[in-house]
C-alpha positions as CSV (number, residue, x, y, z in Angstrom):
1,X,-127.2,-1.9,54.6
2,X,-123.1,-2.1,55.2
3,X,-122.2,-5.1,53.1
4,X,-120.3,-8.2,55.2
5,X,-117.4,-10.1,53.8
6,X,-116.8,-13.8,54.9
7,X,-113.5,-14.1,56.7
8,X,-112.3,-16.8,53.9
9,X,-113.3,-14.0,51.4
10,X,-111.2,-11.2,53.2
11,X,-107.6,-10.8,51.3
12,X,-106.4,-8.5,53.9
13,X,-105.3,-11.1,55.9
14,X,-103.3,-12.8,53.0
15,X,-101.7,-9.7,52.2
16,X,-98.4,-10.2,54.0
17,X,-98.0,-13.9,52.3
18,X,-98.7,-12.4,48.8
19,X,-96.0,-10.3,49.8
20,X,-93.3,-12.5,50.4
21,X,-94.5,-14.5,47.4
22,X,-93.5,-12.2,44.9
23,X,-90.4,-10.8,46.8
24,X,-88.9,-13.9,46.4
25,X,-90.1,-14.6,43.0
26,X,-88.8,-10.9,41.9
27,X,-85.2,-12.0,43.8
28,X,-84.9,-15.4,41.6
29,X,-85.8,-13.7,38.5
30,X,-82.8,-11.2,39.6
31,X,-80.2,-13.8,40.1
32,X,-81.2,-15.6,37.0
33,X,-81.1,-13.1,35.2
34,X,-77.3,-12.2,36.2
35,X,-76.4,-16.2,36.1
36,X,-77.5,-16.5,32.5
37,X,-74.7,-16.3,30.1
38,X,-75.2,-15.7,26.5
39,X,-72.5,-15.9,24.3
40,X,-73.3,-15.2,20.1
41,X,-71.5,-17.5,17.9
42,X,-70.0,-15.4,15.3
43,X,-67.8,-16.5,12.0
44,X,-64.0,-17.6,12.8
45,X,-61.5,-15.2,11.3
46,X,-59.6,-16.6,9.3
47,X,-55.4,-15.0,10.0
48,X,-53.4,-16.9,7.9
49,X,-49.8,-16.7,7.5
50,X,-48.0,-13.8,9.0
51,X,-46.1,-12.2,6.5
52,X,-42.4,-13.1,7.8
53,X,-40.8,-10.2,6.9
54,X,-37.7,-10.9,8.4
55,X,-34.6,-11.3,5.9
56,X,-32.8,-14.8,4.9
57,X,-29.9,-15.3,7.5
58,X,-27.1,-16.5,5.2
59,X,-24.0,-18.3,6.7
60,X,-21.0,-16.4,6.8
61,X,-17.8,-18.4,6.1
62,X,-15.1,-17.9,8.3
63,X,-12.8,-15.6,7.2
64,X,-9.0,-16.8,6.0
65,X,-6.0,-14.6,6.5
66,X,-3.1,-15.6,4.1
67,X,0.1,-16.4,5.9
68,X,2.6,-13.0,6.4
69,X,5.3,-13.3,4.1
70,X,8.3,-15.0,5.1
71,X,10.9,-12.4,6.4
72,X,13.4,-11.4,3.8
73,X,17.4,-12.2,4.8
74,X,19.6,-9.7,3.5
75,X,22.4,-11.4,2.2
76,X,26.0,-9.9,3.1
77,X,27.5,-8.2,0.0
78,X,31.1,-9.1,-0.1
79,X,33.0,-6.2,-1.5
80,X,36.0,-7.1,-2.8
81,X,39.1,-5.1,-1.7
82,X,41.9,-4.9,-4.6
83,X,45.5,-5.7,-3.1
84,X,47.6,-3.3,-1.8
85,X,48.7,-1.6,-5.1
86,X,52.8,-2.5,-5.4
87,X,55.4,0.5,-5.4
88,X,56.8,0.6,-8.6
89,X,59.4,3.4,-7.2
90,X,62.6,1.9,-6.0
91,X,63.7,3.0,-2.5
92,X,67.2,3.4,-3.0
93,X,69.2,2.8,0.5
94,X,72.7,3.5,1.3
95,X,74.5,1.7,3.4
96,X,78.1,3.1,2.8
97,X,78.9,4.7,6.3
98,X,81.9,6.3,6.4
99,X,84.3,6.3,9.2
100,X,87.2,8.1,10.6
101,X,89.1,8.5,13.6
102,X,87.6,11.4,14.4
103,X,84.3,10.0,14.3
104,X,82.7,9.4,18.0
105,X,80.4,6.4,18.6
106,X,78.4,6.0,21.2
107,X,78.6,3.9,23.6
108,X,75.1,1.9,24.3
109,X,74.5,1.7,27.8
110,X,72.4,-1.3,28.8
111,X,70.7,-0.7,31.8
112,X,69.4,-3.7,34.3
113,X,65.9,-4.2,35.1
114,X,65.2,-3.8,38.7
115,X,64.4,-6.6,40.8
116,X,60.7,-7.1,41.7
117,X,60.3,-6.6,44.9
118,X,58.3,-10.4,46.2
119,X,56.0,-9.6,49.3
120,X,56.6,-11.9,51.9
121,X,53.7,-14.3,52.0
122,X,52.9,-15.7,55.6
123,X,51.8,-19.9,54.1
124,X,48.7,-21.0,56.5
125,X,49.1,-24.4,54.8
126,X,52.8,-25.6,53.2
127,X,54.2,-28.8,52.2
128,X,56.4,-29.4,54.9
129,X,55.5,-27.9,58.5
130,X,58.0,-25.8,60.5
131,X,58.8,-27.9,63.2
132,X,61.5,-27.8,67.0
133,X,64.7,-29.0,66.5
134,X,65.5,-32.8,66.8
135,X,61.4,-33.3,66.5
136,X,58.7,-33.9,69.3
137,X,60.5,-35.5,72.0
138,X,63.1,-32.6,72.3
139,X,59.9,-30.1,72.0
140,X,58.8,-32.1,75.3
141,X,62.2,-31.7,77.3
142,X,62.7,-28.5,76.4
143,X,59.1,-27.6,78.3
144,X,59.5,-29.7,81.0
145,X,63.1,-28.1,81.9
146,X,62.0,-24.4,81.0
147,X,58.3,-24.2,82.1
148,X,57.5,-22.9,85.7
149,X,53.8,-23.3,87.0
150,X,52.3,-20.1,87.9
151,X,52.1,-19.8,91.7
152,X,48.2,-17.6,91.3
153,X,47.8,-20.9,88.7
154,X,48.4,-23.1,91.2
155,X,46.9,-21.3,94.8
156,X,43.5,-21.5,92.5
157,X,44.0,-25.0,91.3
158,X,43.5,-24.0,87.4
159,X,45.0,-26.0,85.0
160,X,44.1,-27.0,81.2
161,X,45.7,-26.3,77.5
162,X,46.7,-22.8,76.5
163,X,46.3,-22.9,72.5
164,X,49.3,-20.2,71.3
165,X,50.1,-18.8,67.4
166,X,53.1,-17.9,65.9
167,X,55.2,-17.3,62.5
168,X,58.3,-18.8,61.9
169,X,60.4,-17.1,59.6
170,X,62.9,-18.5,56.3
171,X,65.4,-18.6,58.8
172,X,63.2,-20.2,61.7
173,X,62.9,-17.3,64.0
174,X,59.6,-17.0,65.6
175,X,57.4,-14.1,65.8
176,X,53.7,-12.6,66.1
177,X,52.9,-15.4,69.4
178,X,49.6,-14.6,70.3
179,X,47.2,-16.4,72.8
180,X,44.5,-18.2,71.0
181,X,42.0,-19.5,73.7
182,X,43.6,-19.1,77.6
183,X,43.3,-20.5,80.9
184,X,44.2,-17.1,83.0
185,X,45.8,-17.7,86.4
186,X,49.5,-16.7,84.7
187,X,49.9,-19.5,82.7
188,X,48.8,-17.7,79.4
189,X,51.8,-15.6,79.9
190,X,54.2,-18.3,81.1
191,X,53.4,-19.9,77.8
192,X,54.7,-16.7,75.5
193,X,57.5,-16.6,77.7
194,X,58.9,-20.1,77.2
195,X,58.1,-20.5,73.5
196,X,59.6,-17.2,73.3
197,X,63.2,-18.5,74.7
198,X,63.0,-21.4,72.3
199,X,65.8,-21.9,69.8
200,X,65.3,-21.2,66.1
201,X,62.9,-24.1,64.3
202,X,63.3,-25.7,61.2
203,X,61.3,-23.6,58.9
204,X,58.0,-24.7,56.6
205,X,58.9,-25.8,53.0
206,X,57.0,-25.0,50.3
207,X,58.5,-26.7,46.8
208,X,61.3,-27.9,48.5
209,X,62.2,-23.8,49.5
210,X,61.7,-22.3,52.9
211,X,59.4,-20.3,53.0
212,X,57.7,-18.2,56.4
213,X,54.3,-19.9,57.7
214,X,52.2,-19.9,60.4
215,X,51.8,-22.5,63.2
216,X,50.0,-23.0,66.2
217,X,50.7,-25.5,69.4
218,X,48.9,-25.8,72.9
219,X,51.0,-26.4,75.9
220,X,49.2,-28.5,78.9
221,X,49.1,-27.1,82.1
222,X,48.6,-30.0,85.0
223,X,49.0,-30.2,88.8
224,X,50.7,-32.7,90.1
């Protein structure tokens, strides 16, 4: 006879949840067993000290350099010089000179220092200015009768001051007349020409003595 089993008595339907029973118990043993920390108590060492092997820093003082000697002044020796040693020779000298007729003496010539030759210095500034004869007013006739207005002076209508240079000697001669600023048109050369036919001027003094200097003037120019 086959033998039965009861279906509550069959295991081979439980089989599967058995299963999964133990899987999971196996896994929680696992991750207990890896989260479990044991950790043995054991004795403390005991170091101690470290042995400080490292020498005693002593304090160095600071070092002190002795002042350098004072410098040493040589004193000047002074040597002394004995006098001049006196002659004890007598110099005998004669004087006895004897003379005769026949005896010729020359005559001494004295012969005269040349005279310095003293370059004539032209004075830009002296004491007492050269100046026309009988003063200003005369200067003023003598252009009014002498001077002639430039007919290319006058067809252009130019007038203004022509500024003239000159030297005036010791003995009041005049010389070197040059045009210092012009107005053209002929009157720059009508201006030479009358101061040239001037008469002599009274001369510059310098220390009371005439001496040659330079001067300078401007004669005006104007249409009437």
């Amino acid at each position: 006879m086959e033998a039965k089993k009861t279906p509550e008595a069959d295991l081979n339907k439980k089989a599967s949840l058995f299963l999964a029973i133990g899987l999971l118990v196996s896994l929680g043993l696992t991750l207990v067993a890896f989260e479990w920390k044991k950790s043995d108590e054991g004795e403390l060492m005991d170091l101690g000290m470290a042995n400080d092997d490292f020498e005693e820093l002593t304090e160095i003082p600071p070092t002190e350099q002795p002042p350098p000697p004072p410098p040493k002044i040589q004193q000047p020796q002074i040597i002394e010089i004995p006098d001049e040693e006196e002659l004890e020779e007598e110099l005998e000298i004669d004087l006895d000179v004897e003379i005769t007729e026949e005896t010729e003496v020359e005559e001494i010539v004295f012969e005269e220092e040349p005279e310095e030759e003293v370059a004539e210095t032209i004075f830009m500034v002296v004491e007492e200015s050269a100046a026309f004869p009988g003063g200003q007013g005369e200067w003023g006739k003598f252009l009014n009768k002498n001077l002639k207005y430039p007919r290319q002076a006058t067809r252009m209508g130019i007038e203004g001051r022509v500024f003239l240079s000159f030297v005036v000697d010791q003995q009041g001669v005049l010389s070197d007349i040059q045009v210092i600023r012009g107005i053209g048109g002929g009157c720059d050369e009508e201006a030479i020409r009358v101061l040239k036919k001037s008469p002599k001027w009274a001369p510059g003094r310098q220390r009371g003595r005439a001496v040659k200097s330079r001067m300078s003037i401007q004669i005006l120019f104007r249409l009437k």
